[in-house]
C-alpha positions as CSV (number, residue, x, y, z in Angstrom):
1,X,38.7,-43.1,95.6
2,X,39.4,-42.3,99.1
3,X,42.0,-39.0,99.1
4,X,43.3,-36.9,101.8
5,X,45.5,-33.4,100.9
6,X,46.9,-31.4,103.6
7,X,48.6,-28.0,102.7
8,X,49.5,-24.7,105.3
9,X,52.1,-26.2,106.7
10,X,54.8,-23.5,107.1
11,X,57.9,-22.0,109.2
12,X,56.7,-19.6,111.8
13,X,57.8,-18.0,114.9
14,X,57.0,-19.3,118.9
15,X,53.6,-17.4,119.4
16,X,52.2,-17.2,115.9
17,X,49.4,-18.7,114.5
18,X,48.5,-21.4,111.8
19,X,46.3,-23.0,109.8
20,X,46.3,-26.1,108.2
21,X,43.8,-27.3,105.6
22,X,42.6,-31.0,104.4
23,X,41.0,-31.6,101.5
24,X,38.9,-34.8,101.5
25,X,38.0,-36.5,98.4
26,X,36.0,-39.8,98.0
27,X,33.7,-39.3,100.9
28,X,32.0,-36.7,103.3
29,X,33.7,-35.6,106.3
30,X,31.1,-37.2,108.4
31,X,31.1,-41.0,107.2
32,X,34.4,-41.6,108.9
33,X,36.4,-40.8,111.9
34,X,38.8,-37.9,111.0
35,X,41.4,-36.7,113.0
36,X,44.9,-34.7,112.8
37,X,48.2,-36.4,114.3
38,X,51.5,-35.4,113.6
39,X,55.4,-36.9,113.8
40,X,58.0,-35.1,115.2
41,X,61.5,-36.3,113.9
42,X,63.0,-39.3,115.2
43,X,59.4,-39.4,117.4
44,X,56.5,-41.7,117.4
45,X,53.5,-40.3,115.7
46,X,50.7,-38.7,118.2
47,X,47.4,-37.8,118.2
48,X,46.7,-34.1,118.1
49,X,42.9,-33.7,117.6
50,X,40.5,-37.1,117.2
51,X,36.9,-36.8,116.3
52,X,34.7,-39.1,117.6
53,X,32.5,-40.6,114.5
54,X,29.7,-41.5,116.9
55,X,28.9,-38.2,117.9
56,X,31.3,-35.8,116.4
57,X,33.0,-34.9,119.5
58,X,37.1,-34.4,119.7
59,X,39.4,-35.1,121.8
60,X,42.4,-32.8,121.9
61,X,46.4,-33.5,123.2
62,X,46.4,-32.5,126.2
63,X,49.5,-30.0,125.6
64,X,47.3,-28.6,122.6
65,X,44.1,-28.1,124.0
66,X,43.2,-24.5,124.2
67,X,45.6,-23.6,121.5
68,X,44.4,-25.8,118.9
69,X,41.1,-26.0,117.3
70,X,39.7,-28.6,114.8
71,X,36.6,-27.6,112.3
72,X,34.8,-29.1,109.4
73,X,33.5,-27.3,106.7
74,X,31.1,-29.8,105.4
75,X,30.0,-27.5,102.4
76,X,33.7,-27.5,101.1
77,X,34.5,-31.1,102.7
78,X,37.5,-29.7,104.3
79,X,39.2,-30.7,107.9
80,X,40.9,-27.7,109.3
81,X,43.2,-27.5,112.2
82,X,43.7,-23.8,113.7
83,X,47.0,-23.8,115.9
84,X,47.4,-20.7,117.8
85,X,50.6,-19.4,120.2
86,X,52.9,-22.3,118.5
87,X,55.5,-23.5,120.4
88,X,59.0,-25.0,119.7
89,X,57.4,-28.3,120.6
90,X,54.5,-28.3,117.4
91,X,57.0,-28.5,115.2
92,X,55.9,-31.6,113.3
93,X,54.9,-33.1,110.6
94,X,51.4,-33.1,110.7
95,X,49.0,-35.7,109.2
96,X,45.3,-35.6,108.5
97,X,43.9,-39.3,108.5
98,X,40.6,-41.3,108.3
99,X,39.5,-45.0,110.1
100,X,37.0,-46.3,107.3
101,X,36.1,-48.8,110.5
102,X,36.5,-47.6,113.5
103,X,34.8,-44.9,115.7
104,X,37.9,-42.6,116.0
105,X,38.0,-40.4,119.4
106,X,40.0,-40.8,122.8
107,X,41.8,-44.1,122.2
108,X,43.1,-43.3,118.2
109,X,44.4,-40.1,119.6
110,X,46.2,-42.1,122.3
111,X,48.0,-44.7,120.1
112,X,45.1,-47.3,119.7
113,X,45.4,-48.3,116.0
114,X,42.7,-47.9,113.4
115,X,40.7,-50.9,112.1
116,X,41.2,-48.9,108.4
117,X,43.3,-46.1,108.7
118,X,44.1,-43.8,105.3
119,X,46.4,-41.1,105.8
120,X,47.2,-37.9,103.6
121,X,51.1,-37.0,103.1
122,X,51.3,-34.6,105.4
123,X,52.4,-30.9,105.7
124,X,55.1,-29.8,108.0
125,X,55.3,-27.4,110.4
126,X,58.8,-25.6,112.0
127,X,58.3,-23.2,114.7
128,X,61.1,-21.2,115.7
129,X,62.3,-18.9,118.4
């Protein structure tokens, strides 16, 4: 069965750093497109870092890129997502999801839906001043 655990989440302070874990269960990082997004209250959900399942390459928010960093660890089958210099804006609840169908990347992160999307329950993240 197909599972998906985030944990890390946490309260923290403008400038600090993060990082956030997902345990995947049911199948290897690589089989699907994997990717973090997160909801901010009373917000649409949004995509923060999208791999790319055709040739493993991400696509980052553009407001994250250079502070955020997404890595596999294939040996432990574990998504992480290394947030550095937070901002008041991260604060989220973020999301580590998979599309069983589709190839992931550019559009997911941009709001195209998944053909088979699976989602963990999230972990939330308050950044304060």
């Amino acid at each position: 069965q197909v599972q998906l655990v985030e944990s890390g989440g946490g309260q923290v302070q403008t400038g600090d750093s993060l990082r956030l874990s997902c345990a995947a269960s049911g199948f290897s990082l690589d089989a699907h497109a994997i990717a973090w997004f997160r909801r901010a209250p009373g917000l649409e959900r949004e995509g923060v870092a999208c791999y790319n399942n055709r040739d493993d390459s991400v696509y980052y928010k553009e407001s994250v890129e250079g502070r955020f960093t997404v890595s596999k660890d294939k040996s432990k089958n574990i998504l992480y997502l290394q947030m550095d210099n937070l901002k008041l804006e991260d604060t989220a609840t973020y999301y580590c999801g998979i599309d069983e169908a589709g190839p992931g990347g550019r559009p997911w992160c941009l709001g195209l839906r998944g053909r088979r999307e699976v989602w963990g329950q999230g972990t939330m993240v308050f950044v304060l001043h």
